[in-house]
C-alpha positions in Angstrom: 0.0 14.1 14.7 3.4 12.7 14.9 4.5 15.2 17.1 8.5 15.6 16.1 8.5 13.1 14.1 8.7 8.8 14.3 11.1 7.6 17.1 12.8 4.4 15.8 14.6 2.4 19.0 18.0 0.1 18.6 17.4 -2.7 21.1 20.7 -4.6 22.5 22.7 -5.5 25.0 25.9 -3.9 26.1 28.6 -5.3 24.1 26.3 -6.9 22.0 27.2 -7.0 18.0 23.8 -6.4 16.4 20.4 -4.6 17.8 17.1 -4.8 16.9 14.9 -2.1 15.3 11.8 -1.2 16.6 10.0 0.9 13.9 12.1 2.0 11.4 10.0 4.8 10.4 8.9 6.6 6.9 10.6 6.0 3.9 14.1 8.3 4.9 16.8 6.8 3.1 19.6 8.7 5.1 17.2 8.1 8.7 17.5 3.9 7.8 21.3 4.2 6.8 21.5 5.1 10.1 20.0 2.2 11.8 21.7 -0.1 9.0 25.2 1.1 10.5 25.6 -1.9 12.7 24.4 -5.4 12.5 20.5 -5.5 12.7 18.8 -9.0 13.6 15.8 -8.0 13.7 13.2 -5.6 12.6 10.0 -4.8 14.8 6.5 -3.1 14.1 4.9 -2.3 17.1 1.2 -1.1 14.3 0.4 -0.7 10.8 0.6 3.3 10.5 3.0 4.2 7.3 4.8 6.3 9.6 6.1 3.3 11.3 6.2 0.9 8.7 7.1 2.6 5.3 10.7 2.1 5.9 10.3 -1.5 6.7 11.0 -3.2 3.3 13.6 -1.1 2.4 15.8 -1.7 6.1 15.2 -5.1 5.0 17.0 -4.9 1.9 19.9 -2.8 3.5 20.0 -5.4 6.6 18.6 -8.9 5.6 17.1 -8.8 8.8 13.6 -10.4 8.9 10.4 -8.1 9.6 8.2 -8.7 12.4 4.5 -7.4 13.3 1.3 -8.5 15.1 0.0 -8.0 11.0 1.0 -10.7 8.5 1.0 -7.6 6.0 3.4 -6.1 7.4 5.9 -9.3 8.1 8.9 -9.9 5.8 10.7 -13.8 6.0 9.3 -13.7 9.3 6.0 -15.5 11.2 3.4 -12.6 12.7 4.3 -11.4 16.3 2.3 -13.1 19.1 0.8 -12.1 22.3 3.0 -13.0 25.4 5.3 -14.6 23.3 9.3 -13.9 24.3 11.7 -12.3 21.7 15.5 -13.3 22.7 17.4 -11.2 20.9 21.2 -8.9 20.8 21.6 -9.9 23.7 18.2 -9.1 25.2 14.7 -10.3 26.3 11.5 -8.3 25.0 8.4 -9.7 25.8 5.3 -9.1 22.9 2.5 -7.3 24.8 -0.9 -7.2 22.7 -2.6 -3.6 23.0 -5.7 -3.1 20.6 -7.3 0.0 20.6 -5.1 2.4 18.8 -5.1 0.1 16.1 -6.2 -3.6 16.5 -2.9 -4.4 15.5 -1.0 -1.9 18.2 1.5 -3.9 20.3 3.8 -3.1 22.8 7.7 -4.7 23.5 8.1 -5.0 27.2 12.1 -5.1 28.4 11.8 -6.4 31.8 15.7 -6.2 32.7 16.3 -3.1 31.6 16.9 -0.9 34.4 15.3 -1.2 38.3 11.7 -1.5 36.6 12.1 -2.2 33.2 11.1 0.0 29.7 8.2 -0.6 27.9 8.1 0.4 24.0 4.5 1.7 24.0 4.2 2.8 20.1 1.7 4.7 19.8 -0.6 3.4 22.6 1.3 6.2 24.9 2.7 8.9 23.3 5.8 11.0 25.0 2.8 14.1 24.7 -0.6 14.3 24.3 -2.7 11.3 24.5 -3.1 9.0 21.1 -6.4 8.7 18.8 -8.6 5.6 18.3 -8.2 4.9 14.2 -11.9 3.9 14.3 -13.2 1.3 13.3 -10.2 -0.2 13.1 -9.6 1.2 16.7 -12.1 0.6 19.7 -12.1 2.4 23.1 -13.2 -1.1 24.7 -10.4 -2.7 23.2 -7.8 0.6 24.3 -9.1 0.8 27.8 -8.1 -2.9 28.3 -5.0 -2.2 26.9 -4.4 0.6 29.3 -5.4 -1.8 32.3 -2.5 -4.5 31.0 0.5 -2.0 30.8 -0.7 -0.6 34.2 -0.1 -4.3 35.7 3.6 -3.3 34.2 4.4 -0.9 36.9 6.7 1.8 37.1 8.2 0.7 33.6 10.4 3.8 31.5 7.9 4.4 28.6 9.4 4.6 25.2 7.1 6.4 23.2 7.2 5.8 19.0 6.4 10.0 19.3 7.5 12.6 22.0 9.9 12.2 24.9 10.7 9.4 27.1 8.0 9.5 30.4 8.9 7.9 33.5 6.4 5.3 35.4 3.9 4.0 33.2 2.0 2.7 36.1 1.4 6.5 36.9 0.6 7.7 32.9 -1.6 4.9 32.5 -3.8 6.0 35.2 -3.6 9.8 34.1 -4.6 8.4 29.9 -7.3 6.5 31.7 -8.6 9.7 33.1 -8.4 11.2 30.2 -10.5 9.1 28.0 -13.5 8.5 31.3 -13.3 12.3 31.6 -13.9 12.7 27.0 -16.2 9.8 27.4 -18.3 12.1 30.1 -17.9 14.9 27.6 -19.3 13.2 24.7 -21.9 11.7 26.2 -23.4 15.2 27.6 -22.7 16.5 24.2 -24.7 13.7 22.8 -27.6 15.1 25.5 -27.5 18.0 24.1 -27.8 17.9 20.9 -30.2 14.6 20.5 -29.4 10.9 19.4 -29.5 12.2 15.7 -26.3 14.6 16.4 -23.4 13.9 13.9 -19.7 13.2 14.5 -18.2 16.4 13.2 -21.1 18.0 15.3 -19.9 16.4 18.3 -16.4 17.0 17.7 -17.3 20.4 17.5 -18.4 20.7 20.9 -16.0 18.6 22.7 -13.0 19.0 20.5 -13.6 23.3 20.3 -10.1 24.2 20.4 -8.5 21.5 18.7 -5.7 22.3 16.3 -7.1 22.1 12.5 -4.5 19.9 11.7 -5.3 17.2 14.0 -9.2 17.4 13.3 -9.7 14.0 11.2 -7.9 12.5 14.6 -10.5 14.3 17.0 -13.6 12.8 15.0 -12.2 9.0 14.8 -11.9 9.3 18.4 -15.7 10.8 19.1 -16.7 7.9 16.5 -15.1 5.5 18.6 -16.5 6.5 22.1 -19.9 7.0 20.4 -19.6 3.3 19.6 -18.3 2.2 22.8 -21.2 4.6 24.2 -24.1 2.2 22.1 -22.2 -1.0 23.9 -23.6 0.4 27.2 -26.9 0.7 26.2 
């Protein structure tokens, strides 16, 4: 599900002394030497997932610098991240962008000077490959599709996926994820047609999920819960 593995990001400035870390990872003692090479002032979380945080506390201790998320859980000598607000820091501006739907805690860290059109850290909201699951209930496809419209009013932004490759204009790979989840949302609900009201999750995932990997099964049914519930909004 993490594709090859956690992508942790050192944010500065040319000729800047320290960076920040966005998402240190698991708990890889030689992976967070790494980042703990140079000066770190600051340590990000763009979402609660273990692969993201787990190495958190312990880049901390190697670093002193203060943890940050959108989760007071996951916050260390530092106040929760909030929406819109501006983080000035090595030598550069990132702005907090709020994107539920993931998790409800997902956020995004939008650089708007860096390049012609910017780079957006997307977390796991966009993925380098694939498209992401909805960790229902925690996740919500209301709350994700309104994500999606947000980062779309970015515009042709880099995306810097937390797994997979780097994508070009997120303008352009919002518009494809959003076709994605109408076009499962169709799926599911023709499913649900077909099998009756009274039709389970795993049944569901079954028929729209058929040739889905094993190994990303438990992801395929939080995602059919979660449409099934944005499904019984409409109603």
């Amino acid at each position: 599900m993490s594709l090859e593995g956690t992508n942790s990001y050192l944010i500065g400035a040319d000729g800047s002394a320290g960076a920040a870390v966005v998402d240190p990872g698991p708990l890889d003692e030689q992976h967070l030497e790494v980042l703990a090479a140079g000066p770190v002032e600051l340590i990000l979380i763009t979402h609660r997932h273990a692969d993201h945080t787990a190495g958190a506390a312990r880049l901390h201790e190697l670093t002193g610098a203060p943890v940050r998320a959108a989760d007071p859980k996951h916050c260390i000598e530092a106040q929760p991240l909030g929406d819109g607000e501006v983080l000035l820091v090595a030598g550069t501006e990132m702005r907090v962008v709020a994107t539920p739907g993931h998790t409800s805690d997902s956020v995004c860290f939008h650089l708007p000077f860096d390049g012609p059109a910017g780079s957006v850290l997307t977390g796991d909201t966009i993925l380098g490959r694939g498209t992401t699951m909805l960790d229902h209930p925690d996740g919500r496809l209301g709350d994700y599709l309104s994500s999606l419209n947000r980062l779309g009013l970015l515009g042709p932004a880099t995306v810097l996926p937390a797994h997979g490759p780097v994508l070009p204009a997120l303008d352009s790979v919002v518009r494809a994820y959003r076709a994605h989840r109408l076009d499962r949302l169709a799926q599911i609900r023709s499913a649900v047609t077909r099998l009756g009201p009274e039709a389970g999750v795993g049944q569901i995932a079954d028929a729209v999920y058929a040739d889905a990997d094993p190994s990303v099964r438990r992801a395929a049914e939080s995602s059919v819960a979660a449409q099934l519930e944005y499904l019984r909004t409409l109603l």
